[in-house]
Kinemage of the C-alpha trace (Angstrom):
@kinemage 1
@onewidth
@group {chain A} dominant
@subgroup {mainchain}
@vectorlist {calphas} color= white
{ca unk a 1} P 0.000 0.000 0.000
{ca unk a 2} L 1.452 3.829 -0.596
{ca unk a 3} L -1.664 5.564 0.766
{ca unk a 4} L -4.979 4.719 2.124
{ca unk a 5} L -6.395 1.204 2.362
{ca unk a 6} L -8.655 -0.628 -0.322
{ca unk a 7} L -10.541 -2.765 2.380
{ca unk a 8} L -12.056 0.838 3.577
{ca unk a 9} L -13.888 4.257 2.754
{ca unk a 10} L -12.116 6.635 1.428
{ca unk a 11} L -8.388 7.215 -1.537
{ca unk a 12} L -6.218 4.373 -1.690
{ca unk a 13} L -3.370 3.407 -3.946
{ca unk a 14} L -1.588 0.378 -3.732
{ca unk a 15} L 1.075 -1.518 -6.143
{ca unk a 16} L 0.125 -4.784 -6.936
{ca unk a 17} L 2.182 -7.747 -9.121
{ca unk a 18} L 1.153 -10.310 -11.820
{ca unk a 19} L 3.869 -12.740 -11.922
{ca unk a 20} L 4.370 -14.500 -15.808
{ca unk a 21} L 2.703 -17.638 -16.755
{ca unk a 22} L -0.995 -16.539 -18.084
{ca unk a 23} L -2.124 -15.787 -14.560
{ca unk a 24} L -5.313 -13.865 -15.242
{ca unk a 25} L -8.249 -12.653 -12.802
{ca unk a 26} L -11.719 -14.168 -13.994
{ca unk a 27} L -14.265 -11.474 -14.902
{ca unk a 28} L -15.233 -9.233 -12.614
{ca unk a 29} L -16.514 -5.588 -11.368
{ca unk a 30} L -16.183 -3.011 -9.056
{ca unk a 31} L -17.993 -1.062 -7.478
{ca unk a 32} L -16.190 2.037 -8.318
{ca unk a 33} L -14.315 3.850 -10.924
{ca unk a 34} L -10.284 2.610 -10.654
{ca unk a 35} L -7.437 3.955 -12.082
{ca unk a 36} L -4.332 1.766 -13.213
{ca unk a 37} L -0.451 3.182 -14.375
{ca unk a 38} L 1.321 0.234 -15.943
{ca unk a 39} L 4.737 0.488 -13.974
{ca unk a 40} L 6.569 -2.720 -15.743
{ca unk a 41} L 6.330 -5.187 -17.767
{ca unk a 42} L 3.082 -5.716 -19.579
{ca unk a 43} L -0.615 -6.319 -18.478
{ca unk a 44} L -3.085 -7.973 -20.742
{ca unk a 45} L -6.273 -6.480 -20.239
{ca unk a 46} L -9.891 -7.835 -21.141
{ca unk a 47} L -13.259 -6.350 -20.960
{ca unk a 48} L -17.004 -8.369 -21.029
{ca unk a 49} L -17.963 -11.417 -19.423
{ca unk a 50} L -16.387 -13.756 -21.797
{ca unk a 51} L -12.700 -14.897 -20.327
{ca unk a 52} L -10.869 -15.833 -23.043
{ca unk a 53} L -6.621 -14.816 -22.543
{ca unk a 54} L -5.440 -15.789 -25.780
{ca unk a 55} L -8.235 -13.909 -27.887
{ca unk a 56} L -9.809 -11.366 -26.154
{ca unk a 57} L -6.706 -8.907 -24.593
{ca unk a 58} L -4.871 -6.037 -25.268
{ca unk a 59} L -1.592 -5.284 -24.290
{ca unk a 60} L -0.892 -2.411 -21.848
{ca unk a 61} L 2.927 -2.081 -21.598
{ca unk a 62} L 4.556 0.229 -18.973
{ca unk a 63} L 3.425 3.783 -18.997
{ca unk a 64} L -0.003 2.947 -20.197
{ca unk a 65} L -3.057 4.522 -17.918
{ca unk a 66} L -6.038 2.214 -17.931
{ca unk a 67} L -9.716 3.487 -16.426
{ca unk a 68} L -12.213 0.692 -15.413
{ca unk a 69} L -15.722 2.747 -14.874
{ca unk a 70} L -17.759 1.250 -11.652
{ca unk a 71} L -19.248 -1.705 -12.622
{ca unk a 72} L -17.428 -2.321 -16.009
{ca unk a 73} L -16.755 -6.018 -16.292
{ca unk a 74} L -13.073 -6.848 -16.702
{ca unk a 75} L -10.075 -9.085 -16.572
{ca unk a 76} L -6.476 -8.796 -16.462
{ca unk a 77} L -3.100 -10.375 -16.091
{ca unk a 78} L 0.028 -11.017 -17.470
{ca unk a 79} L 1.595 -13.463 -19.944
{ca unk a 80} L 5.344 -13.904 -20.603
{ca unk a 81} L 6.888 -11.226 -18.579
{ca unk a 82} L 5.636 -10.126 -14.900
{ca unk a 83} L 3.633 -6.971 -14.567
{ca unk a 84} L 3.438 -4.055 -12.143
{ca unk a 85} L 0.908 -1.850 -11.627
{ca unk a 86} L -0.485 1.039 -9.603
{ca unk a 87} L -4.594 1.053 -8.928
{ca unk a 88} L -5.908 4.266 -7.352
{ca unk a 89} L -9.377 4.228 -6.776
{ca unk a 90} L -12.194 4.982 -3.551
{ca unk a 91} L -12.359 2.394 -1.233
{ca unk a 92} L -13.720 -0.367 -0.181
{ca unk a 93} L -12.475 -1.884 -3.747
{ca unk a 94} L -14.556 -4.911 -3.652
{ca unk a 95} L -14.452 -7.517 -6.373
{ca unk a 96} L -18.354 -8.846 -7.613
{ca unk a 97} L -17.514 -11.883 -10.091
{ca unk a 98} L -19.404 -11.609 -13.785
{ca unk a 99} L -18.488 -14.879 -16.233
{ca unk a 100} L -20.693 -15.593 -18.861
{ca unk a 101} L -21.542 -19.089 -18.113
């Protein structure tokens, strides 16, 4: 964490890692708008309730600035090379799961 605390009311911005390997998050939503920086590597980012990592991403390599509105369904993750990020955003930054099934 550099400021604040996701798990409550109120700023937060925390770093957070996606190690290599096609290690993605499953589609998902929060509840409010969330702001991303792309600090290394690359992050493979996905939008809609349809996961599909191979297909369905685009690349964000470092220095790109990503917006996910409140309640925009997403995933993310990284492929062959870790990724770092930094996600500002008003807490609590819960996570509501949305897969097509």
């Amino acid at each position: 964490m550099v400021v604040g605390n996701p798990d409550k009311p109120g700023f937060y911005m925390v770093y957070s890692k996606w190690t290599k390997g096609n290690h993605f998050s499953r589609p998902h939503f929060h509840p409010n708008d969330r702001y991303i920086v792309v600090v290394q590597g690359t992050r493979w980012v996905g939008s809609g309730p349809k996961f599909d990592p191979e297909n369905g991403t685009v690349p964000m390599p470092a220095g790109s600035f990503v917006t996910h509105t409140g309640k925009q369904v997403h995933w993310d993750g990284a492929k062959d090379e870790d990724a770092v990020r930094l996600i500002m955003g008003e807490g609590p930054a819960t996570a509501t799961a949305a897969e097509e099934k």
